[in-house]
C-alpha positions in Angstrom: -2.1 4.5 7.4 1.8 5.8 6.6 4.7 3.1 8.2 7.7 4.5 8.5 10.8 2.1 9.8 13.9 3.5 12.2 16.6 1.3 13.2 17.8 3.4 15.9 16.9 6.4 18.1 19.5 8.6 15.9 17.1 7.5 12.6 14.1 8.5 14.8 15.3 12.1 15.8 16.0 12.1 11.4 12.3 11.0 10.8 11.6 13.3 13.4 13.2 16.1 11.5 11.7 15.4 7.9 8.5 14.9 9.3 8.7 18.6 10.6 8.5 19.5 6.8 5.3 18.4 6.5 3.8 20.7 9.4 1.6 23.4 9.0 0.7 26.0 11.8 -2.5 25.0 13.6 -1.4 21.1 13.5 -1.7 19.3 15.9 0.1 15.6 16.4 -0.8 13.1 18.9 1.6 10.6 19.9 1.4 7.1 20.8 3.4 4.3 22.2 4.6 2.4 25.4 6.7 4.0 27.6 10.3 4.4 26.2 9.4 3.8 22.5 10.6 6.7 21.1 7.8 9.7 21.7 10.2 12.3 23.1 13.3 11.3 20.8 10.6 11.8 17.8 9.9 15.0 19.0 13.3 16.4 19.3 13.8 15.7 16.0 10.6 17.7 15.0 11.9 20.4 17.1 15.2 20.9 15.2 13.4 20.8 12.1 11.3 23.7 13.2 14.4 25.5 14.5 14.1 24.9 18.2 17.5 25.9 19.5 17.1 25.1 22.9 17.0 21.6 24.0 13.8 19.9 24.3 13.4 17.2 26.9 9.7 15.3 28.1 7.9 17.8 29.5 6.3 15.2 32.4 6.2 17.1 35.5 5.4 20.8 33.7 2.8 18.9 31.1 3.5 21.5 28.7 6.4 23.3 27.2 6.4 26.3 24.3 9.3 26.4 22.1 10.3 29.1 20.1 10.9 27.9 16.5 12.6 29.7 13.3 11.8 27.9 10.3 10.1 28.0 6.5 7.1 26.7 7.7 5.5 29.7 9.2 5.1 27.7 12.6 6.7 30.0 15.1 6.0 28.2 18.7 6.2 24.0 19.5 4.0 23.0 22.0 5.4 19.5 23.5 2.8 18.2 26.2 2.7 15.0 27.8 -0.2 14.4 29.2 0.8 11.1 30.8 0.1 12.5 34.7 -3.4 13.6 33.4 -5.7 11.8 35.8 -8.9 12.1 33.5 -10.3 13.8 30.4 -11.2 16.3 32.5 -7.8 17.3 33.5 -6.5 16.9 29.9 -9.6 19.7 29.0 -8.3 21.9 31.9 -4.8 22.6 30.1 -6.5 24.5 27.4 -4.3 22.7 24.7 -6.9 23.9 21.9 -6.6 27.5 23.0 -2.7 27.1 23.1 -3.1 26.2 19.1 -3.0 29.2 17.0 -2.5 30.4 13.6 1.2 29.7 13.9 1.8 27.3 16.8 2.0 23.0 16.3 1.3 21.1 19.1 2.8 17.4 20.2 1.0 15.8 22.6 2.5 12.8 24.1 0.4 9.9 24.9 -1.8 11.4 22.6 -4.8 8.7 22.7 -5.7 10.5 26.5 -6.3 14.1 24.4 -7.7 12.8 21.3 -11.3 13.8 22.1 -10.0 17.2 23.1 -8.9 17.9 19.1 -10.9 18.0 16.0 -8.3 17.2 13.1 -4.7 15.6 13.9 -2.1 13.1 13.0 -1.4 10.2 15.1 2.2 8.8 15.2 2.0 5.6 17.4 5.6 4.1 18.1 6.3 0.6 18.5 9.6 -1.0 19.0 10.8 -4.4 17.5 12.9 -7.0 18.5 16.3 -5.4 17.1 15.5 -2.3 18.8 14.5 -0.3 16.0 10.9 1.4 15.3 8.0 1.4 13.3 6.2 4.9 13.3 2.8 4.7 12.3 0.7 8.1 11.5 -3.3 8.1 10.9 -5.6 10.7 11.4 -8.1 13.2 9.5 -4.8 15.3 8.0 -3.3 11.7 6.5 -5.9 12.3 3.8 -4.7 15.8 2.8 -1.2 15.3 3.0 -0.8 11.8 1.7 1.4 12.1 -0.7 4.1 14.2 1.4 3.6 11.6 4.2 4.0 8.7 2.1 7.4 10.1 0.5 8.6 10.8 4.7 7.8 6.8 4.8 9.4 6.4 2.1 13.0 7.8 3.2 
């Protein structure tokens, strides 16, 4: 388990960002938190740091949005999904959110815990807020193992 502390939304978006750094096409990150923690701002963030240009807003209503990315990384489309309508696993298996991973896609998923059983290998990033408004992003998962160091520097910052 990686803890990374942000005293505002603004350090968010910037964990956001550097986290970006540490994707690799295929991944796939399920997010986690009450409602307004911090899952969309934490994916903007990760959006500029792939090179989205366009502006990247919860994608509640359309469950899941591509975006075009230009970066280092190799990872060429962001998939943001929420899956917080999805009345059932069922309906979370229906979106086809494995086939939409490919060689050079990365996936966020917000409230990730509803897809879990849908993915093989991911990173969890669960938000919680504290009392002076800031946030504690916490990342598990199978991927923590191979990218430990990297993460740990990102908690680090």
């Amino acid at each position: 388990m990686i803890v990374r502390h942000c005293a505002s939304a603004e350090a968010t978006q910037a964990a956001g960002e550097e986290f970006a750094a540490l994707l690799r096409p295929g991944d796939v990150v399920l997010l986690s938190g009450r409602l307004g923690a911090g899952k969309t701002t934490f994916v903007q963030g990760v959006a500029r740091g792939l090179g989205v240009r366009e502006r990247v807003t919860s994608p509640t209503f359309t469950l899941v949005r591509p975006h075009g990315c230009e970066n280092a990384n190799g990872v060429t489309t962001l998939y943001h999904a929420d899956v917080y309508r999805a009345g059932s696993l069922a309906e979370v298996f229906d979106l086809d959110l494995t086939e939409l991973i490919e060689e050079s896609a990365v996936a966020l998923v917000e409230w990730g815990e509803t897809a879990a059983p849908v993915f093989g290998d991911f990173l969890k990033v669960t938000l919680s807020e504290d009392d002076a408004g800031g946030r504690d992003l916490v990342v598990e998962g199978a991927l923590v193992r191979t990218r430990e160091h990297a993460l740990t520097r990102w908690a680090g910052a």
